[in-house]
C-alpha positions in Angstrom: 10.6 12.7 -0.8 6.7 11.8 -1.4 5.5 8.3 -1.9 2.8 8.0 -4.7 0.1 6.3 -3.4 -0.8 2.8 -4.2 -3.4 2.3 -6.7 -6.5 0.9 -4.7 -8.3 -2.5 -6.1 -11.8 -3.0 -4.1 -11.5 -6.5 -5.3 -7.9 -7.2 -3.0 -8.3 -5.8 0.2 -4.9 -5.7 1.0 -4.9 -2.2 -0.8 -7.4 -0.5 1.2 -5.0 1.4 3.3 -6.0 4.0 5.8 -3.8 6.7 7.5 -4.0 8.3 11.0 -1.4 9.4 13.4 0.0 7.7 16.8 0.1 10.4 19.5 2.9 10.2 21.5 0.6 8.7 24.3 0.3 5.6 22.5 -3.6 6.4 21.1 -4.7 6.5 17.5 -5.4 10.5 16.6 -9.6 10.3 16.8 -9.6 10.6 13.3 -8.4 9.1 9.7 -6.6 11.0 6.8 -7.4 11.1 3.1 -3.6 10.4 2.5 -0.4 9.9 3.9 0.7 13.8 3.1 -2.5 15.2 4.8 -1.4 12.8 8.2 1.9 14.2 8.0 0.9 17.8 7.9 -1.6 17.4 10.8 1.2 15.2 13.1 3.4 17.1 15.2 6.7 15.1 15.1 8.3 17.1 17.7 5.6 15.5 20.2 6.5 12.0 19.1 3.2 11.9 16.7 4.0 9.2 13.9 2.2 8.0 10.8 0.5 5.0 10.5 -0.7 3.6 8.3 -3.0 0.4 8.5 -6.0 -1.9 6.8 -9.4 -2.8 9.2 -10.3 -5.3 6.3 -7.7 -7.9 6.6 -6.1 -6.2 9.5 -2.9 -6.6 7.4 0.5 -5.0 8.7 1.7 -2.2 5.7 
């Protein structure tokens, strides 16, 4: 099942949503993803990779 991504309105920073992965050490991956579907191909699950998604403006939890 894929999620549609959410329409993004500069005006409300609550929608401007970035996406990386968690390695299973506990860091952020040392890079961000264009979308959720591009993090989940790069994240090895098996590892304990997961992805996150988050927003640096407001530092809102998604």
């Amino acid at each position: 099942m894929t999620q549609a991504s959410p329409t993004v309105d500069l005006d409300d920073p609550r929608t401007l949503i970035e996406f990386s992965v968690l390695l299973a050490n506990g860091r952020l991956a040392g890079r961000k993803f264009a979308s959720r579907e591009d993090a989940e191909a790069w994240a090895d699950p098996a590892q304990g990779d997961q992805v996150v998604e988050y927003n640096l403006v407001c530092e809102c939890a998604v």
